[in-house]
PyMOL commands that place a pseudoatom at each C-alpha (Angstrom):
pseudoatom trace, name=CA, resn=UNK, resi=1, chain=A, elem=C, hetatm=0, pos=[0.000, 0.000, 0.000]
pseudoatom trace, name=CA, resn=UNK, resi=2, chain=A, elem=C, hetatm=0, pos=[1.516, 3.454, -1.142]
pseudoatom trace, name=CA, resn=UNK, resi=3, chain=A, elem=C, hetatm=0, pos=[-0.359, 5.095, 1.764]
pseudoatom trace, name=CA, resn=UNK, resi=4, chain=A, elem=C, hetatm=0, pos=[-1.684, 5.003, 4.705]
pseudoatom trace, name=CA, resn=UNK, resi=5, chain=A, elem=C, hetatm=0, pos=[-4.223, 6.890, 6.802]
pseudoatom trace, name=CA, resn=UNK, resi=6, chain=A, elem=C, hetatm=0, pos=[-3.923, 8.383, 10.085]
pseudoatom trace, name=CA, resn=UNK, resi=7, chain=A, elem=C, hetatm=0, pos=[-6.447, 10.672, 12.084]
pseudoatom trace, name=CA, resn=UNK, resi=8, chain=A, elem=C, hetatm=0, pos=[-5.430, 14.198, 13.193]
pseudoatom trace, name=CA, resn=UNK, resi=9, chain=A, elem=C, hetatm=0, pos=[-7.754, 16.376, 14.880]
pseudoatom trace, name=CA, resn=UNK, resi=10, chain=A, elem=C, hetatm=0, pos=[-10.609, 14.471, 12.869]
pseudoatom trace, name=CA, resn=UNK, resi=11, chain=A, elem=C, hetatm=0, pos=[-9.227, 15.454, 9.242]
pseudoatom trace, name=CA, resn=UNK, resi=12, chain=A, elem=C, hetatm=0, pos=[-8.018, 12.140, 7.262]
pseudoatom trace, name=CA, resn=UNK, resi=13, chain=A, elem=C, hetatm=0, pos=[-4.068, 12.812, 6.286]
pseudoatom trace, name=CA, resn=UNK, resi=14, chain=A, elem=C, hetatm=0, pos=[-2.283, 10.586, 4.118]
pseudoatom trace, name=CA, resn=UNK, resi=15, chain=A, elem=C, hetatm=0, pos=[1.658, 9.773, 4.247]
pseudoatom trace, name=CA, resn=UNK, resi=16, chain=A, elem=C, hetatm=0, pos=[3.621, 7.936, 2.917]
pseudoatom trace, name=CA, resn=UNK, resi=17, chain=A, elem=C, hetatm=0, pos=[4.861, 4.482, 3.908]
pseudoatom trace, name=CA, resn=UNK, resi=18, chain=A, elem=C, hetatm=0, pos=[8.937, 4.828, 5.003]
pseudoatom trace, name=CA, resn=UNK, resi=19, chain=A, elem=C, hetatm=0, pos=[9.626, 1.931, 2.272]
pseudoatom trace, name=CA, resn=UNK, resi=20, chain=A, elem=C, hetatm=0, pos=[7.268, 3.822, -0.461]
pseudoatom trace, name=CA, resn=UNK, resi=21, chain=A, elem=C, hetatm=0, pos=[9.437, 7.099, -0.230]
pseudoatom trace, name=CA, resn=UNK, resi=22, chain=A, elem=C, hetatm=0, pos=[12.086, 7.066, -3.335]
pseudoatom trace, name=CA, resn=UNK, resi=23, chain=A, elem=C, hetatm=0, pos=[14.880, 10.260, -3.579]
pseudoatom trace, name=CA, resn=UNK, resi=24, chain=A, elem=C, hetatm=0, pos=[14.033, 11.913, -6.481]
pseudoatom trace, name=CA, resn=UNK, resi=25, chain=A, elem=C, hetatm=0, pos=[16.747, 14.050, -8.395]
pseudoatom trace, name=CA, resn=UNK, resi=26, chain=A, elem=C, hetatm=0, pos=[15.934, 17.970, -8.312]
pseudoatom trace, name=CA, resn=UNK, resi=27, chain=A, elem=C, hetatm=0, pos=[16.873, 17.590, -12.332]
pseudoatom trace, name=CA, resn=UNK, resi=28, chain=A, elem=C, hetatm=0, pos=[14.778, 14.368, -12.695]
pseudoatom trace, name=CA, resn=UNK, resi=29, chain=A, elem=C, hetatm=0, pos=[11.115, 15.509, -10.958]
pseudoatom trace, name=CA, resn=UNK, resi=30, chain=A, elem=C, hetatm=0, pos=[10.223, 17.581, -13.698]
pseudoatom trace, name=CA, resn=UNK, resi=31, chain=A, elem=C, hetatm=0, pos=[11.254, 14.930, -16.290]
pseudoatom trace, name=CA, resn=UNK, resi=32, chain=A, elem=C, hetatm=0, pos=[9.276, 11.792, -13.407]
pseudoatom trace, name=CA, resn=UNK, resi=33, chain=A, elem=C, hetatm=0, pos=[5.919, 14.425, -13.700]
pseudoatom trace, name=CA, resn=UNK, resi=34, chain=A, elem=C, hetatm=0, pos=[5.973, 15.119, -17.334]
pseudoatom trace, name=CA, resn=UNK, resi=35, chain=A, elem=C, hetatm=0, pos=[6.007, 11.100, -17.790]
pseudoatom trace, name=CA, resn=UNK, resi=36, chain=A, elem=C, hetatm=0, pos=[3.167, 10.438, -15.655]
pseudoatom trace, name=CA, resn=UNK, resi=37, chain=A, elem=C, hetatm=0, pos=[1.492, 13.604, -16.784]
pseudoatom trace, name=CA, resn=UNK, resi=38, chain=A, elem=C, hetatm=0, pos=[1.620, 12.974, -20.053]
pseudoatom trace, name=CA, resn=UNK, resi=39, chain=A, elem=C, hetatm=0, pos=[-0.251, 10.039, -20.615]
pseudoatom trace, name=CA, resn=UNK, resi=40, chain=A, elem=C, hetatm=0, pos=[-4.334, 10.225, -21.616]
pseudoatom trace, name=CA, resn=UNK, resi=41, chain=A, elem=C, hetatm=0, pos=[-5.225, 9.236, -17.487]
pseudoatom trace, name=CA, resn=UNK, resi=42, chain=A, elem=C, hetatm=0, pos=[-2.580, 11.723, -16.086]
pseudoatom trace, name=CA, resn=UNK, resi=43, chain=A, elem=C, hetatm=0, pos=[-3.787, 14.414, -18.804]
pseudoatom trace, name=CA, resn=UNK, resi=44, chain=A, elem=C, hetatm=0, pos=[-7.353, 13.614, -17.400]
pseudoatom trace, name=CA, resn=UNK, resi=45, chain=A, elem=C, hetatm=0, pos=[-6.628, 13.795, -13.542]
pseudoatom trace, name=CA, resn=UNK, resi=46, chain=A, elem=C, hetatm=0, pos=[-4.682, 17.189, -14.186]
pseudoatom trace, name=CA, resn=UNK, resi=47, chain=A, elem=C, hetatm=0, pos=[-7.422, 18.537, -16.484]
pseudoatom trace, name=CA, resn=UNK, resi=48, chain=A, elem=C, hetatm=0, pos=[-9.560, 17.866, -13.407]
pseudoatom trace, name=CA, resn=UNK, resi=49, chain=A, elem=C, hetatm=0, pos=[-7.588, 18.949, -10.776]
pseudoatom trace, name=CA, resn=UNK, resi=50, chain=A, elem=C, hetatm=0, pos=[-7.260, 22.178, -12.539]
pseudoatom trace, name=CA, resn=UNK, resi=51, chain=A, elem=C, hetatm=0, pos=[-10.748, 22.643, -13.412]
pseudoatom trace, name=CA, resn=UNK, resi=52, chain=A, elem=C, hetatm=0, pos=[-12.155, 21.781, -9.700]
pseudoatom trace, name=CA, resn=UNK, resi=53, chain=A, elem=C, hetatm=0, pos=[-8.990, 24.514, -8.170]
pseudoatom trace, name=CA, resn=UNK, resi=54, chain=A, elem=C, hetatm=0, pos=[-9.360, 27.432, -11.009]
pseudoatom trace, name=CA, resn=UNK, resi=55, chain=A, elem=C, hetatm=0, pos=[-13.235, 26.886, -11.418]
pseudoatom trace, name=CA, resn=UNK, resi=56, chain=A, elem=C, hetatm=0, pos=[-13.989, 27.115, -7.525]
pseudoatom trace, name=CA, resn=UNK, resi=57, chain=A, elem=C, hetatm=0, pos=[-14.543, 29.965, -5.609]
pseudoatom trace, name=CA, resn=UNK, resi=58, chain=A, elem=C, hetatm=0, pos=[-15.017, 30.579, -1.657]
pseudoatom trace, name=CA, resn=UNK, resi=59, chain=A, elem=C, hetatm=0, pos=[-17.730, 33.071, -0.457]
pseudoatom trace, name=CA, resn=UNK, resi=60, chain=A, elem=C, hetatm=0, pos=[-15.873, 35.394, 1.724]
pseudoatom trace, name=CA, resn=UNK, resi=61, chain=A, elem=C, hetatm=0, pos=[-18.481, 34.312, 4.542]
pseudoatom trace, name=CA, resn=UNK, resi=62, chain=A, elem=C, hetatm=0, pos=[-16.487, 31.083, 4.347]
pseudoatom trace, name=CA, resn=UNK, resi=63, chain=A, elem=C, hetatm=0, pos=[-13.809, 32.852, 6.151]
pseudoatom trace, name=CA, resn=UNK, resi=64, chain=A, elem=C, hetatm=0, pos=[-10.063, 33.496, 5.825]
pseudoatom trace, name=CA, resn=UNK, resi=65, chain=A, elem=C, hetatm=0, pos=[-9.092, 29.643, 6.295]
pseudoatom trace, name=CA, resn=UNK, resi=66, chain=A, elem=C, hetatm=0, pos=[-11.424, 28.206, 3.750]
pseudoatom trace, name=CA, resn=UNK, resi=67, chain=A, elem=C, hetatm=0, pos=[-9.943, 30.646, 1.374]
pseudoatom trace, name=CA, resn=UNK, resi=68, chain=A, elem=C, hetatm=0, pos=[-5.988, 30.185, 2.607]
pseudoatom trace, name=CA, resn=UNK, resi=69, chain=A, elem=C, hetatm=0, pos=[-6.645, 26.333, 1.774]
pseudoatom trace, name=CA, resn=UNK, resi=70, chain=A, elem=C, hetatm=0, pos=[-8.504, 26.822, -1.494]
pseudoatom trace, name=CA, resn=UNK, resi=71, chain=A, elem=C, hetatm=0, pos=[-5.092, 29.035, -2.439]
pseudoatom trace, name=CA, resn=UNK, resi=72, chain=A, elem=C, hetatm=0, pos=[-3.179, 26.226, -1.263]
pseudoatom trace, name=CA, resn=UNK, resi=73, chain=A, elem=C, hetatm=0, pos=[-4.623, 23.841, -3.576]
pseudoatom trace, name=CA, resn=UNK, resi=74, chain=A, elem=C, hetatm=0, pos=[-4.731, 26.309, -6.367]
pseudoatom trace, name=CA, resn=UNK, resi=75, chain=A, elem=C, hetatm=0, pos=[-0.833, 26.905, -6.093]
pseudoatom trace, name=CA, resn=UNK, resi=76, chain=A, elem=C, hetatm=0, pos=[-0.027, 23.232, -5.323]
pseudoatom trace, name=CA, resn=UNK, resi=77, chain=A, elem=C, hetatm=0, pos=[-1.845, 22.603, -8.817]
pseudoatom trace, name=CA, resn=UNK, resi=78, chain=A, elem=C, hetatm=0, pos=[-0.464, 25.505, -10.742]
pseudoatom trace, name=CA, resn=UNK, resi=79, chain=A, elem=C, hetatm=0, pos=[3.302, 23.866, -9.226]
pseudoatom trace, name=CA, resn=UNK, resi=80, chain=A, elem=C, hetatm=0, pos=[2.371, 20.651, -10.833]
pseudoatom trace, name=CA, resn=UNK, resi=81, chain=A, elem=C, hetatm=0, pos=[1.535, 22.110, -13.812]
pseudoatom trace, name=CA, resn=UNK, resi=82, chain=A, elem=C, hetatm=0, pos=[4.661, 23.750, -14.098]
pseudoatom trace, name=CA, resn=UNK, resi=83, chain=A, elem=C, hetatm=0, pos=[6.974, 20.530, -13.281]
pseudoatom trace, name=CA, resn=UNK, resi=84, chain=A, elem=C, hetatm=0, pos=[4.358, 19.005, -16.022]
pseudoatom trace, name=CA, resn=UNK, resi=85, chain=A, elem=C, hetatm=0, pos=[5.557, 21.853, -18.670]
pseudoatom trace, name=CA, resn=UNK, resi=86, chain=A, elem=C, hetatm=0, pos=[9.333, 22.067, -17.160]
pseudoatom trace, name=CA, resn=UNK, resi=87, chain=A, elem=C, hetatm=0, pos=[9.998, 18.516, -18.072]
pseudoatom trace, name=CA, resn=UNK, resi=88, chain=A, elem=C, hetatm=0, pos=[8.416, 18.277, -21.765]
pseudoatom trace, name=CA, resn=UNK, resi=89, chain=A, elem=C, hetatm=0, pos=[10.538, 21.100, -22.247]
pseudoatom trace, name=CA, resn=UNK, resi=90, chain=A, elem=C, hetatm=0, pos=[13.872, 19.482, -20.797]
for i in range(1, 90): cmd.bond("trace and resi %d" % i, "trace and resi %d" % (i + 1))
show_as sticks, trace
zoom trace
């Protein structure tokens, strides 16, 4: 199993397993996310991920830590995206 779960303060977190982890090369992540990016399923989960970050919005009632955490996933997105592009590039 590549992860596993474990409670905190209610929320689900996932981690990964000690034996899972693999060192990844600064130069070689962009290259490892333009691989798995770039096939139809990763095109399709990034297509999605983008569309449910860019597409959503947060009704300032929702208060300042909804929105920090939507901007979190926004910019964790918009960093994949850029590995994604980095790597077909490289």
């Amino acid at each position: 199993m590549l992860f596993k779960r474990s409670p905190s303060l209610g929320v689900k977190r996932a981690s990964l397993e000690s034996n899972a982890v693999v060192k990844i090369e600064a130069g070689n992540r962009a290259k490892l996310f333009a691989r798995l990016f770039n096939t139809d399923d990763g095109k399709a989960v990034l297509q999605s991920l983008a569309q449910d970050t860019a597409g959503r919005t947060v009704p300032l009632v929702a208060g300042l830590e909804a929105l920090q955490r939507m901007e979190g996933r926004r910019e964790f997105v918009a960093e994949i995206i850029e590995l994604v592009e980095k790597g077909m590039n490289q």
